[in-house]
C-alpha positions as CSV (number, residue, x, y, z in Angstrom):
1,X,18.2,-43.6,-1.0
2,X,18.7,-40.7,1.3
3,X,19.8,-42.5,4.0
4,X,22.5,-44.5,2.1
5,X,23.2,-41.2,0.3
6,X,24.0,-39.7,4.2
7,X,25.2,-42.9,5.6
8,X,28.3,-42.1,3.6
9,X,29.2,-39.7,4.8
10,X,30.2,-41.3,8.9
11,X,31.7,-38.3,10.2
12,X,28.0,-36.5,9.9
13,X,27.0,-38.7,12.9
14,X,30.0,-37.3,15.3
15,X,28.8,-34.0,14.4
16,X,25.3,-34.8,15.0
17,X,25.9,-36.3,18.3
18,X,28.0,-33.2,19.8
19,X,25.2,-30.7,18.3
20,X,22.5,-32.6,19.8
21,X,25.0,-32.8,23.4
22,X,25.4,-29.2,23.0
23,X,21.7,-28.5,22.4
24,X,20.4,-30.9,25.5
25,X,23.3,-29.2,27.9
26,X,22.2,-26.1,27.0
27,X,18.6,-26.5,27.9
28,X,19.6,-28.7,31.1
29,X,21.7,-25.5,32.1
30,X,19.1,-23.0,31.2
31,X,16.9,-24.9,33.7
32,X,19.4,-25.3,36.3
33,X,19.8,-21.5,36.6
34,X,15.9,-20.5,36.4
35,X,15.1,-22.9,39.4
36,X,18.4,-21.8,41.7
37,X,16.3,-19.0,42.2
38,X,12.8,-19.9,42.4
39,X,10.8,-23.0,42.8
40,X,8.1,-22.7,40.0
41,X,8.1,-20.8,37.1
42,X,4.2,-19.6,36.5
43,X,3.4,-22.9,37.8
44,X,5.7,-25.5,36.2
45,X,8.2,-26.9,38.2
46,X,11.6,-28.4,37.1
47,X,10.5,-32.0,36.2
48,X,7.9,-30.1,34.4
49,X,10.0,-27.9,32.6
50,X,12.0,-30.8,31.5
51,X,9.2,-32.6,30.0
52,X,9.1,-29.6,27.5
53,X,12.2,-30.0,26.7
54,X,12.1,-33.6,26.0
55,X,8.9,-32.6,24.0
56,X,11.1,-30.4,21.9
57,X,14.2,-32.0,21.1
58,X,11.5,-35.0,20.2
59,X,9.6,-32.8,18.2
60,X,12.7,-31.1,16.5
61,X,14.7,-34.6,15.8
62,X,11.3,-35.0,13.6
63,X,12.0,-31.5,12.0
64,X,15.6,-31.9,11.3
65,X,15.1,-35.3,9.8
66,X,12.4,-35.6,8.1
67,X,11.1,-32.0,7.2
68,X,13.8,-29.4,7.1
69,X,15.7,-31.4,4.8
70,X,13.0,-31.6,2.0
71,X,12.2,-27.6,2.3
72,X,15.7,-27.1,1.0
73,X,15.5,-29.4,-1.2
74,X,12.1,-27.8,-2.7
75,X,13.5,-24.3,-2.4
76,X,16.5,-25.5,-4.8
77,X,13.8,-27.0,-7.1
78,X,11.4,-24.0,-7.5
79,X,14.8,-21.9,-7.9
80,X,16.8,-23.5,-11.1
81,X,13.4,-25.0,-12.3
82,X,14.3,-28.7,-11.6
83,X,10.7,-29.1,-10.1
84,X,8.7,-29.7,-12.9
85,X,10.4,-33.5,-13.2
86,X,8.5,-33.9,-9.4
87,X,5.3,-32.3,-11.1
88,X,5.0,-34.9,-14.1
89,X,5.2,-37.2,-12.5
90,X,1.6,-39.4,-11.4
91,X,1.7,-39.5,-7.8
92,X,0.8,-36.4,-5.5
93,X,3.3,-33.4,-6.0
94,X,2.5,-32.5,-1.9
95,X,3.5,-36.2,-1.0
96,X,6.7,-36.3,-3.4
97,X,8.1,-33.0,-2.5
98,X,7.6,-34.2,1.4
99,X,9.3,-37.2,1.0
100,X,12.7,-37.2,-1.1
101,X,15.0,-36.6,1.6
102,X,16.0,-37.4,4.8
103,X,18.3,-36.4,6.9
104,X,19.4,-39.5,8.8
105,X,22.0,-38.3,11.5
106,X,19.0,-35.9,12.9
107,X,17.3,-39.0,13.9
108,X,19.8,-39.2,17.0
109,X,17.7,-36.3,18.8
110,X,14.3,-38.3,18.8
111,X,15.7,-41.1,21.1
112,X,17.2,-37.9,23.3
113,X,14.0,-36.5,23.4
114,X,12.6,-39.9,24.4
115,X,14.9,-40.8,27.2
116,X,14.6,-37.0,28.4
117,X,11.0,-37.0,29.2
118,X,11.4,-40.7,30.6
119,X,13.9,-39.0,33.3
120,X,11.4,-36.6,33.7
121,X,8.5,-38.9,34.8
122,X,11.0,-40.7,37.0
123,X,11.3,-37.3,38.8
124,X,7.7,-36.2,39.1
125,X,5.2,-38.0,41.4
126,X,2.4,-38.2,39.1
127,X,1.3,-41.7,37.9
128,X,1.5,-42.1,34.3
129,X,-1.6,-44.1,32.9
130,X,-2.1,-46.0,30.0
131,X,-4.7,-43.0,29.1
132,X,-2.3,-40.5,29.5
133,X,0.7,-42.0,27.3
134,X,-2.1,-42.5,24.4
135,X,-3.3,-39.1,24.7
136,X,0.5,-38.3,24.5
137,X,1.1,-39.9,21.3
138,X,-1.7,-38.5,19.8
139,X,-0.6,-35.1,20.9
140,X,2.8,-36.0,19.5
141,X,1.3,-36.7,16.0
142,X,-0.3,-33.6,15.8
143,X,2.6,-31.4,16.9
144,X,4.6,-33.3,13.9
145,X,1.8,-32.6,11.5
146,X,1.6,-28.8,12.7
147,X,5.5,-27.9,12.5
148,X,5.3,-29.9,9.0
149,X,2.3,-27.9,7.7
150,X,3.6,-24.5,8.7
151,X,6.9,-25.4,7.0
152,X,5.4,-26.3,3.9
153,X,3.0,-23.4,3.7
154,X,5.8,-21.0,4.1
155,X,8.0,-22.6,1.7
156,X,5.5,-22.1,-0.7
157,X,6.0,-19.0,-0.9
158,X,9.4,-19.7,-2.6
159,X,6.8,-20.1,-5.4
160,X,6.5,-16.0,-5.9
161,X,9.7,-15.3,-3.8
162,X,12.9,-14.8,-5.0
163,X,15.2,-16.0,-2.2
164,X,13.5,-17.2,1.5
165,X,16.3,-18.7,2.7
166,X,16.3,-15.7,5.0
167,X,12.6,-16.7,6.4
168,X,13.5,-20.6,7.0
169,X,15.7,-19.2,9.0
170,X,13.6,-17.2,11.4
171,X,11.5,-20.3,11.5
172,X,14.3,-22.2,13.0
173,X,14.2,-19.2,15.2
174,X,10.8,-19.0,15.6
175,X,10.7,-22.9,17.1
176,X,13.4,-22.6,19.4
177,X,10.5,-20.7,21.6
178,X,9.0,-23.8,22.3
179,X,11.8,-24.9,24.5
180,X,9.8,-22.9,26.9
181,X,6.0,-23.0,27.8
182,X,4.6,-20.7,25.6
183,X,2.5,-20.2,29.4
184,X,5.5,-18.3,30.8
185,X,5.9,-15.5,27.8
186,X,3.9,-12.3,27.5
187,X,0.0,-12.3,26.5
188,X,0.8,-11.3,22.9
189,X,3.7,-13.5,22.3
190,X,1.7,-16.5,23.9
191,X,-1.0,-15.9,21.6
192,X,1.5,-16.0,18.4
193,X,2.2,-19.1,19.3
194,X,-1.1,-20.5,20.1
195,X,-2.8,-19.0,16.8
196,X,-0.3,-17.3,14.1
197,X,2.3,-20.1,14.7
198,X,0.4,-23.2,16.8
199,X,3.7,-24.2,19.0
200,X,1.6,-24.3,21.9
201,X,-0.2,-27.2,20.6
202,X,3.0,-29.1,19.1
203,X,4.9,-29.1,22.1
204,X,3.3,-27.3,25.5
205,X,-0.1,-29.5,24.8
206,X,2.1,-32.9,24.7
207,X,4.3,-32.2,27.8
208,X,1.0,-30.9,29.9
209,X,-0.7,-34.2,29.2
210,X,2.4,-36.6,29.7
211,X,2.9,-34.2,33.5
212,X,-1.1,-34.3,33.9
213,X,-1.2,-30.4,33.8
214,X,-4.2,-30.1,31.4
215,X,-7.9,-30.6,30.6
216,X,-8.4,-32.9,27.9
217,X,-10.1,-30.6,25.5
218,X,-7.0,-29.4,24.7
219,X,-6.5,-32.3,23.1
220,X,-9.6,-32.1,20.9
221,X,-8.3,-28.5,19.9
222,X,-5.1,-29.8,19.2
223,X,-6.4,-32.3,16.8
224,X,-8.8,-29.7,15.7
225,X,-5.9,-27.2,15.2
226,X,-3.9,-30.2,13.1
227,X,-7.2,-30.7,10.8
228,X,-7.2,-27.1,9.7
229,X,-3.1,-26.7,9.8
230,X,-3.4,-29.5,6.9
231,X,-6.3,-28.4,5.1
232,X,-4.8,-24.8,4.8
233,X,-1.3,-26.1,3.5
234,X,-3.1,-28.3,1.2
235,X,-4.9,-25.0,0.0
236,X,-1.5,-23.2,0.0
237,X,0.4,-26.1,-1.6
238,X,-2.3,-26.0,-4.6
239,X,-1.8,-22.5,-5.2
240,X,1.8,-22.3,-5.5
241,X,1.6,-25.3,-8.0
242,X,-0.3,-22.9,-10.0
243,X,2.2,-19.8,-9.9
244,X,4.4,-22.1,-10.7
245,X,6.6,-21.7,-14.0
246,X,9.1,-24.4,-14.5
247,X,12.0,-24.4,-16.5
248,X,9.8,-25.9,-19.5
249,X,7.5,-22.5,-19.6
């Protein structure tokens, strides 16, 4: 129903398409410039490089599309009390509240993100092995399960919070860092985004195993990393259902 709801609307998908344009040009040129004046940047090189940025605009179609969309949409609820219809219902509140809406146009940027990192194999000179590509996709998963459980956790705080518009938007802000190996920032920042807010294993992890950059137990502490992301939204989801007070208290 979401995606007949959006496909209504046509002129969404020209919009879509010049944001996601805008958004890939912009990281092409931020490249560009960093290696017209030095061949590596702490170590990655410019295929490299663009494998993270595949990784993200992969990574983010996911976000726009799937996850952003129902945050709103929950914030609205908990706000004018319209959430308690979702709550009575028997099926799992969590899976409800993560599936209602979609954002359909936002799909556009997972095929970019796709084609992106295929350009960037075709420009590196390591062989890409069956191995490797499932290693990938398993990576992949866990990024998408990451960014969707750090979402939801902070959402939840819309259970006690007036208004956190505000703080969706610094996580917007907060994920356009991962256009960037979290490798090349300072020691403190890097380890925000390894442990406060796990970027490092949503995006760097995948594009270091597609451009064979890492050890595999980083994969194992990625999926380690997405087990524990989970349990602790599941913890932080059940505890905003119990601050909750509906429009029916």
């Amino acid at each position: 129903m979401g995606a007949l709801n959006e496909l209504q609307y046509r002129i969404n998908l020209w919009i879509q398409l010049f944001n996601s344009a805008l958004a890939l040009g912009t990281g092409l040129v931020a490249i560009a410039v960093v290696y017209a004046h030095t061949e590596t940047l702490e170590g990655w090189s410019a295929a490299e490089l663009l494998a993270v940025l595949g990784v993200h605009l992969l990574i983010g179609g996911f976000l726009k599309t799937f996850v952003v969309p129902n945050m709103w949409r929950l914030i609205q609820d908990v706000e004018e009390g319209t959430l308690d219809y979702t709550l009575t219902r028997p099926a799992d509140s969590q899976l409800l509240v993560s599936v209602r809406e979609v954002s359909i146009w936002s799909v556009i940027d997972v095929p970019l993100g796709v084609g992106v990192i295929i350009w960037a194999m075709s420009e590196m000179t390591a062989d890409v092995t069956p191995i490797g590509v499932a290693g990938f996709l398993v990576a992949l998963m866990c990024g998408a399960a990451i960014i969707y459980s750090i979402w939801l956790a902070v959402v939840t705080i819309a259970f006690k919070a007036i208004n956190i518009g505000d703080l969706m938007q610094i996580l917007n802000g907060v994920y356009e860092a991962g256009r960037w190996p979290v490798s090349i920032y300072p020691l403190w920042l890097r380890g925000s985004l390894t442990v406060l807010v796990p970027l490092a294993f949503a995006i760097t992890v995948p594009a270091e195993i597609i451009t064979n950059r890492i050890n595999w137990w980083w994969l194992a502490a990625g999926v380690a990393v997405t087990v524990a992301a989970l349990f602790v939204c599941r913890l932080v989801w059940r505890w905003g259902i119990r601050n909750y007070s509906g429009a029916s208290v």
